[in-house]
C-alpha positions as CSV (number, residue, x, y, z in Angstrom):
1,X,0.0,0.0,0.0
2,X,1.7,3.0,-0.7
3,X,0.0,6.8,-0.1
4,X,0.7,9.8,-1.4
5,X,-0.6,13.6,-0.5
6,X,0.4,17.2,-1.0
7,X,0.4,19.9,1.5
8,X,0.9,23.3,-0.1
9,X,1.5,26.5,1.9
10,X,2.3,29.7,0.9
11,X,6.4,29.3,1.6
12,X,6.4,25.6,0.0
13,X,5.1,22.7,-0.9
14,X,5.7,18.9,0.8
15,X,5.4,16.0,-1.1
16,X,4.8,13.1,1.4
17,X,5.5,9.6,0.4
18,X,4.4,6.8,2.8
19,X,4.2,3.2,2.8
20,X,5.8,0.7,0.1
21,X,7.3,2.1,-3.1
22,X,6.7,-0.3,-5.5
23,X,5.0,-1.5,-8.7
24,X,2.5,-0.4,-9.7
25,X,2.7,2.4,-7.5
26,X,5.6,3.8,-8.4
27,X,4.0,4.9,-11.4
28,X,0.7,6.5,-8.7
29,X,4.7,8.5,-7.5
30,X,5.9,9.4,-11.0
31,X,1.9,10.7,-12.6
32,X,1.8,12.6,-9.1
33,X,5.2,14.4,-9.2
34,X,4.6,14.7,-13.2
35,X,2.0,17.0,-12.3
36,X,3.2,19.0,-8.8
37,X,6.6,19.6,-11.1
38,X,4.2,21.5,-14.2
39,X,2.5,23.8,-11.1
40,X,5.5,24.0,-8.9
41,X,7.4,27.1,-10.3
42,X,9.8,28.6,-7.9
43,X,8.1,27.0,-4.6
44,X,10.3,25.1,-2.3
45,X,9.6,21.2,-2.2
46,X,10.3,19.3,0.6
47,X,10.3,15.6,0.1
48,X,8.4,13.4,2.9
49,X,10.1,10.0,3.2
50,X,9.7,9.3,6.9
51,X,6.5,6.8,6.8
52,X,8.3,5.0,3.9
53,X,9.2,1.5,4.6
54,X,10.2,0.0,1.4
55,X,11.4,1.1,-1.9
56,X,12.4,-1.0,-5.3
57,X,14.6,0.7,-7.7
58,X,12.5,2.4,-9.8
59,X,11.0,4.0,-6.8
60,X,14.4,5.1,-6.0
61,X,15.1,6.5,-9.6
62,X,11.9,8.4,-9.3
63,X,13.4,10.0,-5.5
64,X,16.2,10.5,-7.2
65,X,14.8,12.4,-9.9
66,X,12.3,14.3,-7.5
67,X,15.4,15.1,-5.4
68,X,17.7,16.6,-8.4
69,X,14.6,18.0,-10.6
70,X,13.1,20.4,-7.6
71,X,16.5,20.8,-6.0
72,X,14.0,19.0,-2.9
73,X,14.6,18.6,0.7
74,X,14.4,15.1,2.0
75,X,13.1,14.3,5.8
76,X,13.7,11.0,6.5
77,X,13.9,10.5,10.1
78,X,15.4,7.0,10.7
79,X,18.2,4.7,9.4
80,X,16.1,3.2,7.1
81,X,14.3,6.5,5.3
82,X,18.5,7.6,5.6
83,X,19.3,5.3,3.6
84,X,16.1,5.3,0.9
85,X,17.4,9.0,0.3
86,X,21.0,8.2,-0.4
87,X,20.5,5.7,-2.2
88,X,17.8,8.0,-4.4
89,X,20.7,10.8,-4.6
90,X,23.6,7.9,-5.9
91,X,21.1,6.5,-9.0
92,X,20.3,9.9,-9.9
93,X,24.0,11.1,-10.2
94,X,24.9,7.8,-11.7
95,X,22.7,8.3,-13.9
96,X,23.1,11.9,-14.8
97,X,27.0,10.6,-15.4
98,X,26.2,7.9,-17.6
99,X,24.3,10.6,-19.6
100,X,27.1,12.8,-19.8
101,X,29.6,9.6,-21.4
């Protein structure tokens, strides 16, 4: 089960993410960021990963791109959403240099 809400305010916008990132809801994650990123503009995101418990890799690739794309701040409050968020940040720039070979 894996839910996803947006809390908007007028100094930013938080992008919560909680349960189990996986298929087929990684691509619930991906739809919902495709549309916060069109009606973002210059608002601060601040990405939610606390009540995450489990993330596949295309979960991560689509952190990772959140993270990059909006320049986001992550909260992740334990070892476990620690590590979800690194581990988002490495595929993304392992990525981004395998796109600049």
């Amino acid at each position: 089960m894996l839910k996803i809400s947006i809390n908007e305010t007028k100094d930013q916008t938080v992008l919560r993410v909680e349960g189990k990132l996986i298929a087929p809801w990684t691509e619930e994650l991906e739809n919902a960021w495709q549309h916060l990123a069109k009606t973002l503009g210059d608002q601060a995101l601040c990405l939610d990963i606390r009540s995450t418990t489990f993330v596949d890799q295309n979960g991560l690739r689509i952190l990772g791109k959140i993270i990059r794309v909006a320049n986001a701040d992550v909260l992740a409050d334990s070892p476990l959403t620690r590590q979800f968020a690194e581990q988002a940040r490495q595929i993304e720039q392992n990525h981004d240099e395998r796109k600049q070979l």
